[in-house]
C-alpha positions in Angstrom: -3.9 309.2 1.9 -5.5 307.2 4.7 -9.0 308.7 6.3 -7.4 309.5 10.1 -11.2 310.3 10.8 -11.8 306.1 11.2 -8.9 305.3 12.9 -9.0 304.4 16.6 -5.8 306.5 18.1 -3.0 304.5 19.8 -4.5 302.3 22.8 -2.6 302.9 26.3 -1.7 299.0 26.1 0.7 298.4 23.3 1.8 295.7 22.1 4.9 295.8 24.1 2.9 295.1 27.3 1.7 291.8 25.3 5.0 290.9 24.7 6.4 291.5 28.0 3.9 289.5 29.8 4.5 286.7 27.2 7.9 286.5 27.5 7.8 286.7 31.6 5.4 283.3 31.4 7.4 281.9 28.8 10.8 282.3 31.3 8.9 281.8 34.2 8.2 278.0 32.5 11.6 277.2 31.7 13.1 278.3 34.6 10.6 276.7 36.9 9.1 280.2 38.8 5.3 279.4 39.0 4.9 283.4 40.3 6.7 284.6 37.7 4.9 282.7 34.8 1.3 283.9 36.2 2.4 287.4 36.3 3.2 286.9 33.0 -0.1 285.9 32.0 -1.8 288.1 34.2 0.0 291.4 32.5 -0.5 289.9 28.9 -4.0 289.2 29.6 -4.7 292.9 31.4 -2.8 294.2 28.4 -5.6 293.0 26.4 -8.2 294.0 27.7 -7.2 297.4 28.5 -6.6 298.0 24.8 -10.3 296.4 24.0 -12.1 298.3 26.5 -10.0 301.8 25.0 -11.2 300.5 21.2 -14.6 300.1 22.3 -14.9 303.3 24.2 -13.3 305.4 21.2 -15.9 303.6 19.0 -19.0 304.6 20.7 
């Protein structure tokens, strides 16, 4: 069995909000929407860092 004591718990970004975002720029590339690709990267980016800043507050 796995020590639960170590883990970090689940961050509030998941990796669904990575993918999302990724997918929005990627569309937003093909189909030529400049707003819609940069809200893309903007929520992928955000998604990011909101699940860094959770690790390295559960770590300290």
């Amino acid at each position: 069995m796995a020590d639960t004591d170590n883990e970090v718990p689940e961050a509030p970004a998941k990796w669904e909000n990575v993918v999302v975002g990724k997918a929005k720029e990627v569309l937003g590339r093909v189909v030529g929407d400049e707003e819609l690709t940069e809200e893309g990267q903007e929520q992928e980016e955000v998604a990011h860092e909101v699940r860094e800043e959770y690790r390295e507050e559960k770590q300290d």
